[in-house]
VEXDREN-2710 file (C-alpha; in Angstrom, 1 decimal):
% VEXDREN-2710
k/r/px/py/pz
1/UNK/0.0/0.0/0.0
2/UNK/2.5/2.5/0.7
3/UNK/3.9/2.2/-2.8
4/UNK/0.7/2.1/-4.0
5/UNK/-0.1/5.8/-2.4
6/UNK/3.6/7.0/-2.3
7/UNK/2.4/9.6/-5.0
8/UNK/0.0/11.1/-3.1
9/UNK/1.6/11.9/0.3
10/UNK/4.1/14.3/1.3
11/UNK/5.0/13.0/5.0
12/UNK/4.4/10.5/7.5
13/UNK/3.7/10.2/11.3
14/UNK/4.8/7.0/12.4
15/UNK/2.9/6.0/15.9
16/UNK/3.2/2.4/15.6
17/UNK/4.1/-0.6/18.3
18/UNK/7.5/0.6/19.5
19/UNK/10.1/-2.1/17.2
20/UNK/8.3/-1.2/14.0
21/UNK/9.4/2.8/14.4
22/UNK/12.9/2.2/12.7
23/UNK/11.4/0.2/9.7
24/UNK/8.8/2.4/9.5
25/UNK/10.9/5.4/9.5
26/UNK/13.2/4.2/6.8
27/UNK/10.7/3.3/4.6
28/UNK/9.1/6.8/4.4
29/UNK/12.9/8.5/4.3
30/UNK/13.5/6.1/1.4
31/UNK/10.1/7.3/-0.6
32/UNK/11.3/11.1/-0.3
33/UNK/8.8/11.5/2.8
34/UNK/9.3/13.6/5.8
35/UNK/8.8/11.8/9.2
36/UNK/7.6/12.3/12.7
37/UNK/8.2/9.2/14.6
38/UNK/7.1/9.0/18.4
39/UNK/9.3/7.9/20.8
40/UNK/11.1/5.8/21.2
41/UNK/12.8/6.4/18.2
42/UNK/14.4/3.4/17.6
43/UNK/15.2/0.2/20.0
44/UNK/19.1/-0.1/19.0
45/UNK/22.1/1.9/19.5
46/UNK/22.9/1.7/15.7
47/UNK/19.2/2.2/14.7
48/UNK/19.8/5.4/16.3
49/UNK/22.4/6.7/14.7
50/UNK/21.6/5.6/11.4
51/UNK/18.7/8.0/11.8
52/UNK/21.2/10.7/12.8
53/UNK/23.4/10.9/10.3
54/UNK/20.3/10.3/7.9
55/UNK/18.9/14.1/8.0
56/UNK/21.5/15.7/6.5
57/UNK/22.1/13.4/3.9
58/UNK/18.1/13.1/3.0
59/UNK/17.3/17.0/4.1
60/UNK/13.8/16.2/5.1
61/UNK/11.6/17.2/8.2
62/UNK/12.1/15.0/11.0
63/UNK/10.7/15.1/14.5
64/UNK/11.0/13.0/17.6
65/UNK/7.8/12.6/19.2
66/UNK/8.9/14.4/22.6
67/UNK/6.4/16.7/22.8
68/UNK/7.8/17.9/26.2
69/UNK/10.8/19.4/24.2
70/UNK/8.7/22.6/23.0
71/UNK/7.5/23.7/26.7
72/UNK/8.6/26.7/28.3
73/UNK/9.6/24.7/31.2
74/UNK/12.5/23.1/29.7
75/UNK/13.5/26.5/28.5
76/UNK/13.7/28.2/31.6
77/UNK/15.4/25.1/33.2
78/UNK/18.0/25.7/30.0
79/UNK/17.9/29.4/31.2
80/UNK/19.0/28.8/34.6
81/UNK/21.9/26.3/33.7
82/UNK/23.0/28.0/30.8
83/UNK/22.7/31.6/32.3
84/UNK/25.2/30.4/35.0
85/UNK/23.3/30.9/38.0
86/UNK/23.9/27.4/39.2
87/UNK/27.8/27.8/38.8
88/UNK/29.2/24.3/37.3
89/UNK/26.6/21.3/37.7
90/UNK/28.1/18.4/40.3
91/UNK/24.8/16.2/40.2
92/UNK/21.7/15.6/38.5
93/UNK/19.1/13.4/40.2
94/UNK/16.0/12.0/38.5
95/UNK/12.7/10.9/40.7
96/UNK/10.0/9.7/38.9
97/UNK/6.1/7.9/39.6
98/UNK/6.7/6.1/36.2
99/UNK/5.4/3.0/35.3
100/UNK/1.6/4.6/36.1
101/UNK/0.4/1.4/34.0
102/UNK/0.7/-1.6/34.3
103/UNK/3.9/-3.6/33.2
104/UNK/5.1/-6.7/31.9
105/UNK/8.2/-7.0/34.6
106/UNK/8.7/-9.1/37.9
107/UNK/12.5/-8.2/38.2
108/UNK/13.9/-5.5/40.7
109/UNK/15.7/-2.6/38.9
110/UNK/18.0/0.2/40.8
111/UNK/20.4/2.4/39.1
112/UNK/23.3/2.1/41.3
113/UNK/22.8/5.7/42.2
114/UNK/21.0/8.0/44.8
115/UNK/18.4/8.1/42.8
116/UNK/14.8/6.3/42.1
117/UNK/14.3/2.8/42.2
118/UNK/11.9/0.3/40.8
119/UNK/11.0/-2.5/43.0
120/UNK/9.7/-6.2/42.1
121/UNK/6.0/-5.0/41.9
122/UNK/6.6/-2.3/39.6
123/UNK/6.0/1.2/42.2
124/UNK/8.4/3.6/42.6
125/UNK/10.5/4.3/45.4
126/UNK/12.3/7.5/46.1
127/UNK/16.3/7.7/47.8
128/UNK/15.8/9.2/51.4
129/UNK/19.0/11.9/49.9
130/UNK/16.6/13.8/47.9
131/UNK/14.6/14.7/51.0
132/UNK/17.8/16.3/52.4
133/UNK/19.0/17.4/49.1
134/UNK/15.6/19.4/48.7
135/UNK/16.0/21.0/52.2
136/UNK/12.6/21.0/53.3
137/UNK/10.7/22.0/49.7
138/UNK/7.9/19.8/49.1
139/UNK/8.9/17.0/46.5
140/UNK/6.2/16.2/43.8
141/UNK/6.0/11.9/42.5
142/UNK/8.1/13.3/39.9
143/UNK/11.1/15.9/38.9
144/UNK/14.4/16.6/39.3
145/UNK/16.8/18.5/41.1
146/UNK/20.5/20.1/39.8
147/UNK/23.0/20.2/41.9
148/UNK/25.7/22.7/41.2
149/UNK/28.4/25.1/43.0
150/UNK/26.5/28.0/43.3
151/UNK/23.0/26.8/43.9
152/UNK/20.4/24.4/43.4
153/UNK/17.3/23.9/41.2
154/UNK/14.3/21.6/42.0
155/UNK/12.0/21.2/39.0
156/UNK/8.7/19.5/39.8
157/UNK/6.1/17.8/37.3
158/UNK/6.7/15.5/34.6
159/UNK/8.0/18.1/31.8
160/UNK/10.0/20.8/33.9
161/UNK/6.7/23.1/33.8
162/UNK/7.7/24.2/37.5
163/UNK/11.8/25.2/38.3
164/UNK/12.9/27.0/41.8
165/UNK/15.9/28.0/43.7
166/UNK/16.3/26.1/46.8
167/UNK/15.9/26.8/49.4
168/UNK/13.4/29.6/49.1
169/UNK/15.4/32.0/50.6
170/UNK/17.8/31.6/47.9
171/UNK/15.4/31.8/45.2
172/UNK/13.8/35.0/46.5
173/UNK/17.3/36.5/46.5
174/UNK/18.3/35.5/42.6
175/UNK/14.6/36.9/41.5
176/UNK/15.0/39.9/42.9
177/UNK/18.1/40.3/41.2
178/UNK/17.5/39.0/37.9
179/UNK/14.4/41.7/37.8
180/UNK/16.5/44.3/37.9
181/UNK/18.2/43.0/34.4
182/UNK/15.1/41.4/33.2
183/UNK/12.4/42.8/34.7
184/UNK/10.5/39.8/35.4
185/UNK/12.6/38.1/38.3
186/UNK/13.9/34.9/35.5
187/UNK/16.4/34.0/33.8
188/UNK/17.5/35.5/30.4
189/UNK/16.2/33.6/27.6
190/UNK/18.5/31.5/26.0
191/UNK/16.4/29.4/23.5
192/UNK/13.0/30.9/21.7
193/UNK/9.4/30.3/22.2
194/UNK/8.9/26.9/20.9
195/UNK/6.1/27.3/18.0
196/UNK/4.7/23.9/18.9
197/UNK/6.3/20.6/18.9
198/UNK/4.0/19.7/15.6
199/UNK/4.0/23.2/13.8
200/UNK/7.8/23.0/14.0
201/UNK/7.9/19.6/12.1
202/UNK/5.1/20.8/9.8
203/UNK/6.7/24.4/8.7
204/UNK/10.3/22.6/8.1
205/UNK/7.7/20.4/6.1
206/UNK/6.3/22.9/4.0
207/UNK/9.4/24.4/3.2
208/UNK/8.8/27.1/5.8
209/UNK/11.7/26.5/7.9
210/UNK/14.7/24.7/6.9
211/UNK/14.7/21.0/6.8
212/UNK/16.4/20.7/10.7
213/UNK/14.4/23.2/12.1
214/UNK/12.7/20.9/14.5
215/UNK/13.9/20.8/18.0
216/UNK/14.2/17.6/18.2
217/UNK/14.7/16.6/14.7
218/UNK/16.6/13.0/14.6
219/UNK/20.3/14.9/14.8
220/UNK/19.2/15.7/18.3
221/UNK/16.4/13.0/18.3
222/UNK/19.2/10.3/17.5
223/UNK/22.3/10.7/20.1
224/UNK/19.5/11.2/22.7
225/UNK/18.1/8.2/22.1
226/UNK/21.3/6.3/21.9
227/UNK/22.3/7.5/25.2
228/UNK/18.8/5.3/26.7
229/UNK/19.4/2.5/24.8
230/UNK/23.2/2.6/25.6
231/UNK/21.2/3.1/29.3
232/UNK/19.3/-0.4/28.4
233/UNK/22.2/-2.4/27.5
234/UNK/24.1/-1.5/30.7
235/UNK/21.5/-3.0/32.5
236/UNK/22.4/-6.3/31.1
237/UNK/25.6/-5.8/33.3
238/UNK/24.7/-4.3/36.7
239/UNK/27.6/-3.4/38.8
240/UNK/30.5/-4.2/35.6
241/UNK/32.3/-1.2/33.8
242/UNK/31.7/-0.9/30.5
243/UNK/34.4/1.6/28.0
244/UNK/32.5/3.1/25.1
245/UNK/33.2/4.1/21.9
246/UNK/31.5/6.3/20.7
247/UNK/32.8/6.7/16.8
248/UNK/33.3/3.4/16.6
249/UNK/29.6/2.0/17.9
250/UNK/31.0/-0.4/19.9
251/UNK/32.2/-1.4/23.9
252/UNK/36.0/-1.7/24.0
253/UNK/36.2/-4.1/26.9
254/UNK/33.9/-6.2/26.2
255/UNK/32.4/-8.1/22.8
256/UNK/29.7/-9.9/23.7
257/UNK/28.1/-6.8/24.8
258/UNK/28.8/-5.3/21.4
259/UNK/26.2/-7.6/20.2
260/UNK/23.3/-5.7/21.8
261/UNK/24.4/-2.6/19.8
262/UNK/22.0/-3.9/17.3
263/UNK/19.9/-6.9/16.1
264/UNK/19.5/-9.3/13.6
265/UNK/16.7/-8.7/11.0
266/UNK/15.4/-11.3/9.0
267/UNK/16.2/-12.3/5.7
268/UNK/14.5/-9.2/3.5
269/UNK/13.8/-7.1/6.1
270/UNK/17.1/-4.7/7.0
271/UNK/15.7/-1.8/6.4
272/UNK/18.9/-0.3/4.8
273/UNK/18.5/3.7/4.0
274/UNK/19.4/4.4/0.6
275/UNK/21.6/7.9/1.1
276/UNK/23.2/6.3/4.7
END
């Protein structure tokens, strides 16, 4: 069918089960079409940066589906880090109510970190540190908090919509700084309004806006999601260090564990691009 139709299409939004999202995606790159593909974007390392180094060489409109990416609240987190008003970041720690539905799992995940942990029956746990690292700000089921050397930043909610100085004290202090430059009490912007996550893929699509005008077109899209795959395989060795190299797609100090960089395709189906 989609050779059938090829001729009368100009893009595709790919919103498939999750390990049909790279063949998908190739397909439509392949047939000239431009491509939103909700996340994840691929389920390999190499998938990943196939899909990377594809945009340039195809110049279509890509998008990640991360709609998160185009709200202000990531953009005044970027503001506060970028501005240097943290100093140097030390620490980043994730907490998280994720899974809210049901999963497929009976195995106990933890991260080795002071962070969040998933126990056997699938509910989330936060680390009793980020009670003392918050010092005494309510913490939401979700968010995170930066750590650097000239203050701290808590950011509640799933998408960074809320982002404070803590403690209070010190938040009230940097607002009423910053409103004498800004006049508003925040941050200097450092990244503009987001048009929305779909007009941004649809105006690079339209010839509006260059081809890789999408925030999270697949040259950002693609390293970000090798870094949680990269996160997946490491899972498969809890406690072991593994050297990366990055370049060259593979583990230096170990092979076997090379062999989770990607997976075998059946006979047929490999889903080469055309231009990679």
């Amino acid at each position: 069918m989609f050779e059938k139709e090829a001729g009368n299409f100009d893009a595709v939004m790919i919103g498939t089960p999750d390990h049909t999202h790279y063949p998908a995606t190739v397909r439509a790159l392949n047939a000239g079409k431009h491509v939103f593909t909700q996340k994840p974007l691929t389920r390999t390392v190499w998938e990943a940066r196939q899909l990377a180094e594809a945009v340039d060489k195809y110049k279509l409109a890509t998008q990640m589906g991360n709609q998160g990416h185009a709200n202000e609240g990531n953009r005044l987190i970027a503001s506060y880090v970028q501005g240097g008003h943290l100093g140097d970041i030390t620490e980043i720690h994730c907490f998280t109510n994720r899974p809210i539905w049901p999963q497929g799992f009976g195995v106990y995940w933890y991260d080795g970190t002071d962070n969040e942990y998933i126990d056997k029956d699938g509910k989330s746990r936060r680390h009793p540190r980020l009670e003392e690292l918050a010092e005494g700000s309510k913490l939401t089921s979700s968010g995170n908090i930066y750590v650097g050397t000239k203050a701290k930043l808590l950011v509640s909610g799933d998408y960074g919509d809320s982002s404070r100085i803590i403690p209070e004290t010190a938040h009230r202090a940097l607002a009423a700084k910053l409103k004498d430059k800004t006049g508003s009490g925040r941050p200097a912007r450092v990244y503009e309004k987001s048009i929305g996550h779909h007009t941004e893929w649809r105006e690079a699509a339209i010839g509006n806006k260059p081809y890789d005008y999408p925030g999270s077109n697949f040259k950002y899209a693609g390293p970000f999601t090798e870094t949680i795959q990269l996160g997946n395989v490491c899972l498969h060795h809890p406690g072991e260090s593994l050297a990366w190299d990055g370049p060259s797609l593979r583990f230096t100090n170990n092979d076997k564990t090379n062999e989770l960089i990607n997976k075998g395709y059946s006979e047929g189906w490999d889903f080469k691009l055309n231009k990679a």
